[in-house]
C-alpha positions in Angstrom: 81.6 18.7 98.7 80.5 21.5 101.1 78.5 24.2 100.2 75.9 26.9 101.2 72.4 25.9 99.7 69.5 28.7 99.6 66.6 25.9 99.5 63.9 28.7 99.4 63.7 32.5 99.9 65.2 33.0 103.7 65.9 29.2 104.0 69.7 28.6 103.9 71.5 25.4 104.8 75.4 24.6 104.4 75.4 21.0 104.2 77.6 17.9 101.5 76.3 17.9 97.8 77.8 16.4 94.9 80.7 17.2 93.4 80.3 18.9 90.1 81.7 17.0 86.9 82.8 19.1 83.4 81.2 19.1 80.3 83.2 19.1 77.5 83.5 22.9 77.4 83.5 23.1 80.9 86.1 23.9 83.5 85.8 22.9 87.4 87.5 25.8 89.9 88.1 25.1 93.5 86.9 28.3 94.7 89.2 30.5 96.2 87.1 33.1 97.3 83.2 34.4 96.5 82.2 38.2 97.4 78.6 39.0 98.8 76.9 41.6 96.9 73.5 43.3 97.3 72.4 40.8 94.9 72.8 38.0 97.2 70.6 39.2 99.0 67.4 39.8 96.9 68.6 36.1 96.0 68.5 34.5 99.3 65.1 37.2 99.8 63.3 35.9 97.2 63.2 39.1 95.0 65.4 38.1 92.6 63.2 37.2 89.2 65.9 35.1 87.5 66.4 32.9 90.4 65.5 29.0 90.7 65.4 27.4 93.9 67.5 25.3 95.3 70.7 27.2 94.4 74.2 27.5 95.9 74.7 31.4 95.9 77.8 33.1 94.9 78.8 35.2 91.8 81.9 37.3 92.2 84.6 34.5 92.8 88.1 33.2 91.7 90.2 29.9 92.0 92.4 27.1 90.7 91.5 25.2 87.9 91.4 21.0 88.8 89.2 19.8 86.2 88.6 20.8 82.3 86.3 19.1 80.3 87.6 17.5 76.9 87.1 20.5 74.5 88.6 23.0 76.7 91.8 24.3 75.3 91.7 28.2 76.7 92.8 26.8 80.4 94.7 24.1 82.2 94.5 22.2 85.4 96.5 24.6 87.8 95.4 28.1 86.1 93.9 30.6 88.4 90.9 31.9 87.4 88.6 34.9 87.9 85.4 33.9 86.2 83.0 36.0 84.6 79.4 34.5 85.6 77.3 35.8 83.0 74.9 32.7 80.8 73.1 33.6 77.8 71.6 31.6 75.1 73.2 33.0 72.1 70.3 33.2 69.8 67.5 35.5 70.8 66.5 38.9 69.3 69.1 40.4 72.0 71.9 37.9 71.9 71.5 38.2 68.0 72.6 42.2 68.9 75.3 41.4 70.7 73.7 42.8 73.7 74.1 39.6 75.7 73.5 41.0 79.0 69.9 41.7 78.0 69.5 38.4 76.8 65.9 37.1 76.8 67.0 33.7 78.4 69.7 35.5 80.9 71.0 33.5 83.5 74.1 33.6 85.9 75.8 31.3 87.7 75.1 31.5 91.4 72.3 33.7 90.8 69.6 32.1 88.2 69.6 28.3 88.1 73.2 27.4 87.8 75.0 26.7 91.3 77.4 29.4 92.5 80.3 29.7 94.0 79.6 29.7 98.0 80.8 25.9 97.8 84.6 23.8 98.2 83.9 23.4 94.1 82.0 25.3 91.0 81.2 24.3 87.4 81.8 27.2 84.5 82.1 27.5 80.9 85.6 27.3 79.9 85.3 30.6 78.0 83.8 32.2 81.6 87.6 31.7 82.5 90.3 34.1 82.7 93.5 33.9 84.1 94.8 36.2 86.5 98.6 37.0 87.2 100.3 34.9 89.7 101.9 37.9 91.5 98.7 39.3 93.0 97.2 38.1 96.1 94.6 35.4 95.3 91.7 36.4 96.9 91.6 39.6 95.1 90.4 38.4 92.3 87.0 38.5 93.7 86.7 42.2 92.6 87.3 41.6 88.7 83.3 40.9 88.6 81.8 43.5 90.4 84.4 46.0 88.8 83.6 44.6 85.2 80.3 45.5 86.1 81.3 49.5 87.0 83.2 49.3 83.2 80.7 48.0 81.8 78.1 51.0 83.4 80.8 53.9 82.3 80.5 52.4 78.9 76.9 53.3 78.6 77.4 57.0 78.4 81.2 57.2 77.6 82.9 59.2 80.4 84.7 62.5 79.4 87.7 63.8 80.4 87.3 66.9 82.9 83.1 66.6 83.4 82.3 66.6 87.3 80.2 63.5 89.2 78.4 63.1 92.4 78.3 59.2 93.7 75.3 58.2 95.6 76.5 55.3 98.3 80.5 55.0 99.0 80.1 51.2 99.1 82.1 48.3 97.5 80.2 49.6 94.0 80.0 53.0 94.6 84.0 53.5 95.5 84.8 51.0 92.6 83.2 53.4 90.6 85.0 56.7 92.0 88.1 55.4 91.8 87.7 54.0 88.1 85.6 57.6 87.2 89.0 59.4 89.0 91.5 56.6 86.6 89.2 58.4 83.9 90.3 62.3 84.5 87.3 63.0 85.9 86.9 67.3 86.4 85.8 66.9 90.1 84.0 64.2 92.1 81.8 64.6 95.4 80.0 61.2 97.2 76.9 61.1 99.0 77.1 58.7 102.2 75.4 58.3 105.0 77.6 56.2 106.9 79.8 58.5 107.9 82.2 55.6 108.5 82.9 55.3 104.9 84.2 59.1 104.6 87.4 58.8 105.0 88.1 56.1 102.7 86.0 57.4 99.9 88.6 60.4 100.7 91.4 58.5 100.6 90.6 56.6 97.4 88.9 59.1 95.4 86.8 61.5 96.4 87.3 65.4 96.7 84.2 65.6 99.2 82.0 63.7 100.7 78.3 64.4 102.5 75.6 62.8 104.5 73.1 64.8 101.5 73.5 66.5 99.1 72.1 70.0 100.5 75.8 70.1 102.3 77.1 71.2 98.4 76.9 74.2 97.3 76.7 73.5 93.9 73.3 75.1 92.4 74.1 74.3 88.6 74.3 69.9 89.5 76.8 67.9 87.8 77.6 66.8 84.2 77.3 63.3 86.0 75.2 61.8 88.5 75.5 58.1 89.5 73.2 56.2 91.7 75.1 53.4 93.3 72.5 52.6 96.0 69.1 51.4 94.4 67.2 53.4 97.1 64.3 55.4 95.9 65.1 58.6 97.7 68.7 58.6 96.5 67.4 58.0 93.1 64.7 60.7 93.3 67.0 63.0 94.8 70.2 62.6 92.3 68.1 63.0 89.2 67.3 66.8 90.5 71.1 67.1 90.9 71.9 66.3 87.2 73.0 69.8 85.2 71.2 70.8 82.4 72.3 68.4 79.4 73.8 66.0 81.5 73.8 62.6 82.6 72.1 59.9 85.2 73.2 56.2 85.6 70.5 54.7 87.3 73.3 51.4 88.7 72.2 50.3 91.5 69.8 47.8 92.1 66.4 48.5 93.0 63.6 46.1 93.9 61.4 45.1 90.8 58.6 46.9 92.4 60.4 49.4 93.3 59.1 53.3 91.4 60.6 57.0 91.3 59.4 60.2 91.1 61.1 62.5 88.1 60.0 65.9 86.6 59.5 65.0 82.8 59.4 68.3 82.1 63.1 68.7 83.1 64.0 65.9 81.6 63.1 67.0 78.5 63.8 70.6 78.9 67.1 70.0 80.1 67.9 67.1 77.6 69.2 64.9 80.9 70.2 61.3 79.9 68.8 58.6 82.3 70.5 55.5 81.2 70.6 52.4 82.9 73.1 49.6 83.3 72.9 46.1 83.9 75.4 43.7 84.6 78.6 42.8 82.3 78.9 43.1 79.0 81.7 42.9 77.1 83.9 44.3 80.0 85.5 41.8 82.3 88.8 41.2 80.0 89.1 44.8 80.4 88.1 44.7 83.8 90.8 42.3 84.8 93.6 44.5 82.6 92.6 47.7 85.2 92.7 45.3 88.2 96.3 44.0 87.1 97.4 47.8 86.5 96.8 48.1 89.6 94.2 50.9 89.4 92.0 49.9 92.2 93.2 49.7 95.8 91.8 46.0 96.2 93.7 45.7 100.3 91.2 48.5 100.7 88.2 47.3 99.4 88.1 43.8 101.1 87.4 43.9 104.7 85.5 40.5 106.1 86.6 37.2 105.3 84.2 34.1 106.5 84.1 30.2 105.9 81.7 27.9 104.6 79.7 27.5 107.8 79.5 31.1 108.9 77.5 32.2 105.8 74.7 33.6 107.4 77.2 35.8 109.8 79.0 37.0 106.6 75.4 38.2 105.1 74.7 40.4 108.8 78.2 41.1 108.0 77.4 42.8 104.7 74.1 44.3 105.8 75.4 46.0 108.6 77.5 47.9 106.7 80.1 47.8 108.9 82.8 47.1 106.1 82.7 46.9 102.4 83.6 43.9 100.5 83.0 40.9 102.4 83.8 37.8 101.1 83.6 33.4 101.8 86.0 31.5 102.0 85.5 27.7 100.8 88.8 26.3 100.9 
């Protein structure tokens, strides 16, 4: 089969490998469609600690079922599939917790040593599987993964009904989140973005204003909310000044590992703030799916570049312009 191979940090070829075969509890999907996120990029980077080289790349993907292994009774050849691509081992400290996004041995397919989705076929765990409806557009799906992770980041502090958020980044995560935070009853929402490109259609979805910074709102007290959807320091730095007196951060977005912040611990203790992080899916892509069947994301608007195989590299300039917002491969 075809498929993109990251054969060292900044070293990408698409070229024939083979075919992937099922284990007993394992499924093969002929891949749909894969999303690019910001973590594919530390990937093909380098800065991603996790990941194991060579490696096909691709995480947030959907498809058709043509293979199950001889265990697998939770889908059948034909099913279409979004596929949640979270590994753990099951029996660390963490794992033992039920906290298996934190899990000591974490993996992923398509982003620690387990080829992704950026290929004509992928291997997953059966119980990675879950079928989407038939009446929604296929390619879709895509956004069950990156909007499992946005549940799984409002379940960290348990959104209340009426409290007021400010949004740092109106991108594919950052809108995901406003629109899911608005679903919620949120009290009001503002977005910081400095693409003013993006204004309109964090408007249209979700937002009651949005800014290039957050000096343009005049709102001395801060917010019972702030969410970081950009992992960049000076948003970071600058959102946990913003938070109101016994309220709330959610550090989301993904920093580099090296990566540090300046905070006022006195405030943080004098105000009682919360600074809570959140990492990647847990418990939440079941629930993730039900929202994205309801129909409570605008998913036309959130996918705007579509590439094949061979134009990987022009769909990651794609994404790092940011040009668009969800921008998605194509295998098949």
């Amino acid at each position: 089969m075809k498929a993109v191979v990251i054969e060292e940090p900044g070293k990408v070829a698409v070229r024939s490998i083979d075919d992937p075969t099922p284990g007993e509890m394992d499924a093969i999907v002929k891949v749909e469609a894969c999303g690019i996120c910001g973590t594919d990029i530390h990937v093909l980077q380098g800065e991603f600690a996790p990941t194991r080289y060579p490696i096909v790349p691709g995480h947030e993907f959907c498809g058709e079922v043509v293979a199950v292994g001889s265990g697998v009774s939770n889908v059948s050849i034909g099913d279409f599939v979004a596929v949640d691509p979270s590994l753990y081992c099951g029996h660390c400290k963490m794992c033992r917790l039920g906290r298996f996004n934190l899990c000591e041995n974490w993996n992923a397919v398509g982003v620690g040593s387990v080829n992704g989705a950026c290929a004509e076929l992928v291997r997953v765990p059966s119980a990675s599987a879950f079928q989407v409806e038939a009446d929604f557009p296929r390619h879709w799906a895509t956004l069950v993964e990156p909007l499992s992770c946005v549940v799984h980041g409002l379940d960290q502090f348990g959104p209340k009904p009426a409290d007021d958020y400010l949004i740092y980044g109106a991108g594919t995560m950052g809108l995901l989140l406003a629109q899911l935070v608005k679903h919620n009853g949120a009290g009001g929402l503002d977005m910081v973005e400095t693409n003013p490109a993006r204004h309109q259609l964090a408007k249209r979805l979700a937002a009651d204003r949005v800014v290039a910074s957050a000096d343009e709102l005049d709102r001395p007290q801060g917010w019972d909310v702030v969410i970081d959807a950009t992992g960049v320091v000076p948003a970071i730095e600058d959102g946990i000044r913003r938070v109101a007196r016994g309220g709330t951060f959610l550090m989301f977005g993904v920093a580099r590992s090296d990566a540090s912040a300046k905070i006022s611990p006195f405030r943080v203790y004098n105000d009682e703030i919360r600074i809570i992080g959140s990492m990647a899916v847990l418990h939440s892509f079941e629930r993730a799916l039900a929202l994205f069947e309801k129909g409570v994301i605008d998913s036309d608007a959130m996918i705007t570049n579509r590439f094949g195989l061979d134009d990987y590299m022009n769909a990651i300039d794609a994404f790092r312009s940011g040009g668009g917002l969800k921008v998605q491969v194509r295998p098949n």
